[in-house]
Legacy VTK file of the C-alpha trace (Angstrom):
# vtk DataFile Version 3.0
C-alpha trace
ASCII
DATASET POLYDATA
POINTS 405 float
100.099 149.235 119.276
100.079 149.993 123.143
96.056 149.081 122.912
96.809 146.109 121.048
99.069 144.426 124.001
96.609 145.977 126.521
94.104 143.630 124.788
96.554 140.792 124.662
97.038 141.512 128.864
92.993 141.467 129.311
92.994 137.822 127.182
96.357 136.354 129.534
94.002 137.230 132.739
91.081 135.857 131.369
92.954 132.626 130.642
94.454 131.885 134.100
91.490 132.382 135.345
89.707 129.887 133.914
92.113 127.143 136.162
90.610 128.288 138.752
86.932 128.266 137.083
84.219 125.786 139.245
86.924 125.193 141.598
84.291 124.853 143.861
81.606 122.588 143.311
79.091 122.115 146.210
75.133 122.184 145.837
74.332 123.671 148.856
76.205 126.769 149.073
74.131 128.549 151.860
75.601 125.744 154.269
78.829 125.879 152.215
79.314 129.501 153.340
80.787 129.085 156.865
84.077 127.311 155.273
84.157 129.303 152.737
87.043 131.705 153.781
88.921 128.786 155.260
89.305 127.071 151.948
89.901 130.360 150.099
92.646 130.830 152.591
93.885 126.937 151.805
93.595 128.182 147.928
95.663 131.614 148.797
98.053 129.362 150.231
99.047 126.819 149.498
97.499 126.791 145.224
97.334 130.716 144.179
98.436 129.124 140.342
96.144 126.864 139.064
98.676 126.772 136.377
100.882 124.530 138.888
98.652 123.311 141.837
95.245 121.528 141.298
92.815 121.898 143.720
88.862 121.497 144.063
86.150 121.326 146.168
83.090 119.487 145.758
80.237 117.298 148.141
80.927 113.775 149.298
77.913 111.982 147.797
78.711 108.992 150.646
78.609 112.063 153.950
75.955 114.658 154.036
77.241 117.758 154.787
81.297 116.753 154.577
83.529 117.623 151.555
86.276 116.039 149.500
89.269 118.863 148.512
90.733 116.743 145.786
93.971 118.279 145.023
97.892 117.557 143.914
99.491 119.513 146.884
100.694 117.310 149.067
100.982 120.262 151.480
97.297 121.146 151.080
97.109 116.919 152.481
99.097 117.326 155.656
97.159 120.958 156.211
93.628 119.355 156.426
94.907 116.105 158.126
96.323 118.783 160.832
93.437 121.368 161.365
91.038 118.283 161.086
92.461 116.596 164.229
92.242 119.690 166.353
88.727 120.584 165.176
86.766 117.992 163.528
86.604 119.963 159.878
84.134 118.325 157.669
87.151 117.808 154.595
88.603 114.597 153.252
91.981 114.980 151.023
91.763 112.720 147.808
95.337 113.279 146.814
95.957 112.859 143.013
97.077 111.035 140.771
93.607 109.193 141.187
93.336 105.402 142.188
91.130 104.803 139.086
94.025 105.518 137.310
95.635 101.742 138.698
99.252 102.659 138.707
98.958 104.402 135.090
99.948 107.768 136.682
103.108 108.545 133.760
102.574 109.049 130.381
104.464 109.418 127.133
103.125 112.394 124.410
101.631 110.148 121.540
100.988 113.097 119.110
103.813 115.301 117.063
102.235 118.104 118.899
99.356 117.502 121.403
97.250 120.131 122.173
96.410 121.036 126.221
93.504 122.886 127.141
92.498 124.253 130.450
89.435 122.659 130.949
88.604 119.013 129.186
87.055 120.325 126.015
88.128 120.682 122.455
86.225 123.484 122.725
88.047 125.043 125.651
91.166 127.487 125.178
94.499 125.968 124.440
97.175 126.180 127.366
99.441 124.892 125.867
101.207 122.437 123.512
103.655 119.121 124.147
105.610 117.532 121.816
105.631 113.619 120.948
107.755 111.339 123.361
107.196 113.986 126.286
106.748 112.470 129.819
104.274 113.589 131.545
102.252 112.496 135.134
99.222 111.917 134.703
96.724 112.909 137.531
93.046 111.736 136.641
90.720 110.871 133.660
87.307 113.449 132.857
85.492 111.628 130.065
87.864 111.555 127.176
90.369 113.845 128.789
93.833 113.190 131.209
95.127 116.186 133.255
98.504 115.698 133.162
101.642 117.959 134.503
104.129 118.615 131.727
107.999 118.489 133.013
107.896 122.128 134.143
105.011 121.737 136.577
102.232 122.880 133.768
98.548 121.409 134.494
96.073 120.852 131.559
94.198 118.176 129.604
94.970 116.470 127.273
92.782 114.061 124.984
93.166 110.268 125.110
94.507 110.421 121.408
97.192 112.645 122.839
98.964 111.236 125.006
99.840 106.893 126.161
99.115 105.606 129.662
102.380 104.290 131.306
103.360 102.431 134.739
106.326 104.002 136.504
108.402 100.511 135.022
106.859 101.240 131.163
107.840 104.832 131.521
111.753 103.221 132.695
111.605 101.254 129.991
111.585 103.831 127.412
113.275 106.261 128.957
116.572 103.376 129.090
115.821 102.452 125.350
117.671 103.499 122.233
115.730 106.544 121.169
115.817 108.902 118.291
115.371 112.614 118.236
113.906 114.699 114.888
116.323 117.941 114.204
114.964 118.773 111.081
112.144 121.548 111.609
109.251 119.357 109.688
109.275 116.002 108.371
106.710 112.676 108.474
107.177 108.835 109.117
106.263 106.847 106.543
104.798 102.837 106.681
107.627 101.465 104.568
111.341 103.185 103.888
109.886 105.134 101.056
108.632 108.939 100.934
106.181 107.847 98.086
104.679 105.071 100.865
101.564 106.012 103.342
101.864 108.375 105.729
101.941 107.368 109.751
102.453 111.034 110.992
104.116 114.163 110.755
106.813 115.331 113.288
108.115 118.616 114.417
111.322 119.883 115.935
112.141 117.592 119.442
110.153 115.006 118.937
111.360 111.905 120.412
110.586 108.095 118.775
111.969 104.709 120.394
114.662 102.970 117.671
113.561 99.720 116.781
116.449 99.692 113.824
118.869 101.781 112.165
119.043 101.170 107.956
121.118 103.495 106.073
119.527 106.211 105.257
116.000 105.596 106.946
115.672 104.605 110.662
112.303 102.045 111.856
111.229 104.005 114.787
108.380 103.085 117.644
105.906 105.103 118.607
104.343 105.605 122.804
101.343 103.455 121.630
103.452 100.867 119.436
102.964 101.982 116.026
106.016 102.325 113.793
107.226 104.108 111.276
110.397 104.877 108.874
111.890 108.380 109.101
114.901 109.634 106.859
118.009 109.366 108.828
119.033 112.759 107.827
116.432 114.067 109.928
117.391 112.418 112.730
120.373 111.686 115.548
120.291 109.281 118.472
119.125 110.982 121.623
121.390 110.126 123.887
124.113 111.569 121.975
122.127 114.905 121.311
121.941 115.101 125.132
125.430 114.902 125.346
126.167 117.308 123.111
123.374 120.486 123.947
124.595 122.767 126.301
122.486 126.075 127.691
124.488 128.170 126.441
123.173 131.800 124.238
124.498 130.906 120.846
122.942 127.631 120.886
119.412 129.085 122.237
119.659 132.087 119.690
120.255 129.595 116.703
116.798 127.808 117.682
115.226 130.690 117.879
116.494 132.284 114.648
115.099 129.108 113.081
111.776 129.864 114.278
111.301 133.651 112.407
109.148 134.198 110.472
106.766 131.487 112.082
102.890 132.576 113.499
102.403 133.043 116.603
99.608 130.927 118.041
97.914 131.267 121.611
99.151 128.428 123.537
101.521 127.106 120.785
105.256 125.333 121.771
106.222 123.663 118.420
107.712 124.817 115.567
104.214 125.062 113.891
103.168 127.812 115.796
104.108 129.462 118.949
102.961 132.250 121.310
105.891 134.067 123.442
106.540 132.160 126.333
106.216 128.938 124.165
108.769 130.479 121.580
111.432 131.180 124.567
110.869 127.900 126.213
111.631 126.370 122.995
114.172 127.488 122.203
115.826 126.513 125.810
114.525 123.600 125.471
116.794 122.468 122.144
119.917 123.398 124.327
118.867 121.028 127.149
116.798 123.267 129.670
113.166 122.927 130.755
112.194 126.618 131.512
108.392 127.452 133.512
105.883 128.002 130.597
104.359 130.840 131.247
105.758 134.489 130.771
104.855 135.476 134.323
106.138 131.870 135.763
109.577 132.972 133.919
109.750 136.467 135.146
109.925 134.581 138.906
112.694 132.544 138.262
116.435 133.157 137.425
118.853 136.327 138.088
117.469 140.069 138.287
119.222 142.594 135.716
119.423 146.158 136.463
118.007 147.509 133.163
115.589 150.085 134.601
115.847 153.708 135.630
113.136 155.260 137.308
110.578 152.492 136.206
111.342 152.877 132.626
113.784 151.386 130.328
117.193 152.603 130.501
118.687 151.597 127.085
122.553 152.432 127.679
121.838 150.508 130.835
120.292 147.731 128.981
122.831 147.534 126.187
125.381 147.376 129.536
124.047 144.666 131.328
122.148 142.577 129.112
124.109 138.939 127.199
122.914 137.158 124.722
120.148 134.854 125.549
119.041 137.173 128.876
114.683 136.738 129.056
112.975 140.695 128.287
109.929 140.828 130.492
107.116 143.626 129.029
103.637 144.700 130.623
100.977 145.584 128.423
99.132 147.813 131.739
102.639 149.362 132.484
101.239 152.765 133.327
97.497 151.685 134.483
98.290 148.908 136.388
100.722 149.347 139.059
101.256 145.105 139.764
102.405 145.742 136.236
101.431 141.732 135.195
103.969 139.923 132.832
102.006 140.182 129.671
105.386 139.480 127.060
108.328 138.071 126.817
111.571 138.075 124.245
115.245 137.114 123.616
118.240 139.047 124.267
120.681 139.176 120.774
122.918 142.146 121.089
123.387 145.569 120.759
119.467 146.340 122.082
118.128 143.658 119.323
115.574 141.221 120.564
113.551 138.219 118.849
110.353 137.559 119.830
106.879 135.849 118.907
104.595 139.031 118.326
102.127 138.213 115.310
105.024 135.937 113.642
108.592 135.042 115.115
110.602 138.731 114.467
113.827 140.793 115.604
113.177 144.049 116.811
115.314 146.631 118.929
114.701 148.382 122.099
116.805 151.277 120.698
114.841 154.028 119.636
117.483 155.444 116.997
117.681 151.419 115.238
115.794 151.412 112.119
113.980 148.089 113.762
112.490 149.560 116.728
109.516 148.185 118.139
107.655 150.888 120.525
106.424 147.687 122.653
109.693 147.987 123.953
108.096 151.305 125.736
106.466 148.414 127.942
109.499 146.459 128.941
109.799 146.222 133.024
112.462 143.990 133.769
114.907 141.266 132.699
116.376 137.807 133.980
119.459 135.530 133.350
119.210 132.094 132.997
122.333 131.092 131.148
125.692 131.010 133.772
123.425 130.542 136.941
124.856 126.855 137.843
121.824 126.655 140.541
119.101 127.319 137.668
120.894 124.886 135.317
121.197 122.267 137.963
117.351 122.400 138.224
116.168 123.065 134.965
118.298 120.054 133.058
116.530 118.428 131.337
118.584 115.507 131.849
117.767 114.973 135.493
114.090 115.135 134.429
112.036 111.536 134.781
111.532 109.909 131.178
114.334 112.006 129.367
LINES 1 406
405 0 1 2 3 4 5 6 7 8 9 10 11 12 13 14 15 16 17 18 19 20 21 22 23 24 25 26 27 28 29 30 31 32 33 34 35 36 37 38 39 40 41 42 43 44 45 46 47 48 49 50 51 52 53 54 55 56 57 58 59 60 61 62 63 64 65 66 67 68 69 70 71 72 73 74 75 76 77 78 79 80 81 82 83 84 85 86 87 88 89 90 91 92 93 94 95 96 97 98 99 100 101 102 103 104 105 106 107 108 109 110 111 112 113 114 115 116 117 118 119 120 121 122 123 124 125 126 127 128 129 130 131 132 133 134 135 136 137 138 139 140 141 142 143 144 145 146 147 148 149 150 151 152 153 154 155 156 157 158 159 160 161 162 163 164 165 166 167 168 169 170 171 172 173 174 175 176 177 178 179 180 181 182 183 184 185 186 187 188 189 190 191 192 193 194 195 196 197 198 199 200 201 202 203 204 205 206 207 208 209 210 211 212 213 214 215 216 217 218 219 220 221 222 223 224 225 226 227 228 229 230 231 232 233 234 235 236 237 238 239 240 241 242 243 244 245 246 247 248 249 250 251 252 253 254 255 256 257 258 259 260 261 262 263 264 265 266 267 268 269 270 271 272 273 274 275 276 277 278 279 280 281 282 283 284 285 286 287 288 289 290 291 292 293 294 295 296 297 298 299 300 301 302 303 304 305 306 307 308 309 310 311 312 313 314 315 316 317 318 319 320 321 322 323 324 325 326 327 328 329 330 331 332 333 334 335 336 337 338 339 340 341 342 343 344 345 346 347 348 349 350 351 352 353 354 355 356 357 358 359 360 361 362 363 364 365 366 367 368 369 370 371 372 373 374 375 376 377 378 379 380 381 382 383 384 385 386 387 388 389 390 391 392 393 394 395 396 397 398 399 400 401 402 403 404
């Protein structure tokens, strides 16, 4: 088991790296070598997560011997435009989104569940996965690709099937229009109010579809791109009501996550089809109205510290203690060879040392050595965080006060 997650640790490190892959992208590096520790310093900086912060370097093809940092930190902008009027650097800043783009910098999800990879390939590894009627912005085109940034700050691509180009005013527009949200955890829209009719797609859990008219029991719904499609009412409720209703609160977040057991896990995966363990958490937040980072490690920096350690390991009275319902588990595959101890897993509080997690499929285990579900994994564990009750988290992780919901 321990070699297993050490594995699964070697694969998460191997995966952020590749944002940072060809970073940068200059033909002559012999001349390119007397900046390079200034722009590894900028990278250091100002974008240590490619996960979050674009940034690359490459020739300008109009300037011999000058360089464009194309990047989405505004900070990394006024940094350049600084140093460059004191000593002449040979950098311009092309600030994303990208001009080609002509005002099409939002974008709605088009796809049940698209899938985002971390370099504009179908063959490149999934990131991960956004669900249909997502907002998005959308930074530049690659071929048939878009990076976008997902409402928690995540950078991937996405292909053009996945996701529909929007102005700032088309992305209002839907975002102030009668929309519908799917509750059920699988379904499909159909072309006429009949199951026995052809198929337009299948949806998931949270996807969200524009209401063009509500008939008994099957609702017309619109999708981003304009295609429509009948879905059972049953399946459904309107969206603005379901916002009114969620709350973060640890029942809520532990009944979408009890849904989800017994469900695969899949690397990169944040639907209902599949999900890895970050995706599964996020999730389930996400149901009860809070848009969490993405990434284990990203979660592990956020919210309040619980004292559930002694002495570097696991205390489980202490645990059992301190820990509510719906408090984040943090594990780390290298616990005792690597001393930065990297966020490698992450699980759900219950009760009474029981956790749920996505660990081959969606499954509760216990951190208690004596329960008859104990999972030695839980030999890893290195911290915990609290999301629920922290009114500054909540205030900036609502999903309501995100653009396009």
């Amino acid at each position: 088991m321990r070699y297993k997650f050490l594995f699964i640790s070697i694969l998460i490190m191997i995966g952020n790296t590749l944002f940072a892959q060809n970073w940068v992208n200059v033909k002559d590096t012999e001349s390119f070598s007397k900046w390079q520790d200034f722009v590894l310093e900028i990278k250091e900086t100002y974008a240590p997560d490619g996960r979050d912060v674009y940034l690359s370097v490459y020739d300008n093809d109009s300037q011999e011997g000058e360089y464009i940092i194309e990047t989405s930190s505004t900070d990394i902008l006024t940094y350049i435009q600084d140093q460059k009027k004191a000593s002449g650097l040979p950098f311009t800043v092309k600030l994303l989104p990208d001009d080609n783009l002509k005002g099409h910098v939002k974008g709605l999800i088009n796809l049940s569940v698209a899938n985002l990879r971390t370099r504009p390939s179908h063959s490149a590894e999934m990131a991960t996965q956004t669900l249909l009627g997502t907002p998005v912005d959308v930074l530049k085109k690659l071929g048939g690709y878009y990076l976008i940034r997902t409402p928690e700050g995540y950078l991937a691509y996405v292909d053009h099937y996945g996701v529909e180009l929007k102005t700032e005013n088309e992305l209002n527009d839907w975002s102030t229009s009668e929309r519908a949200i799917f509750i059920a955890d699988y379904g499909h829209a159909y072309k006429e109010a009949d199951v026995e009719s052809s198929r337009v797609s299948d949806l998931v859990l949270g996807n969200i579809l524009m209401v063009v008219e509500k008939n008994g029991a099957y609702w017309r719904l619109k999708y981003p791109d304009g295609r429509e499609g009948f879905v059972k009412s049953s399946q459904l409720t309107d969206y603005n009501d379901w916002k009114a209703m969620i709350k973060p609160e640890a029942d809520g977040v532990l009944e979408v996550a009890k849904r989800m057991v017994g469900v695969p896990y899949l690397w990169g995966g944040t639907s209902i089809k599949g999900v890895d363990c970050s995706g599964f958490t996020k999730t389930s937040y996400f149901m009860n109205g809070l848009i969490i980072p993405r990434d284990a490690s990203q979660q592990y920096r956020q919210g309040e510290e619980l004292d559930v350690m002694t002495n570097g390991d696991l205390d489980v009275k202490k645990a059992i203690d301190n820990l509510k319902k719906g408090d984040l588990i943090f594990f780390s595959a290298s616990k005792e060879t690597n001393p930065r101890q990297p966020i490698t897993h992450v699980a759900i509080y219950m009760d009474n040392g029981e956790f749920i997690h996505a660990a081959g499929i969606v499954r509760i285990n216990s951190f208690d050595p004596a329960a008859d579900n104990y999972d030695s994994q839980s030999l890893t564990i290195v911290g915990a965080r609290r999301y629920l009750g922290n009114e500054n988290f909540i205030a900036s992780h609502a999903l309501e006060d995100k653009q396009g919901y």
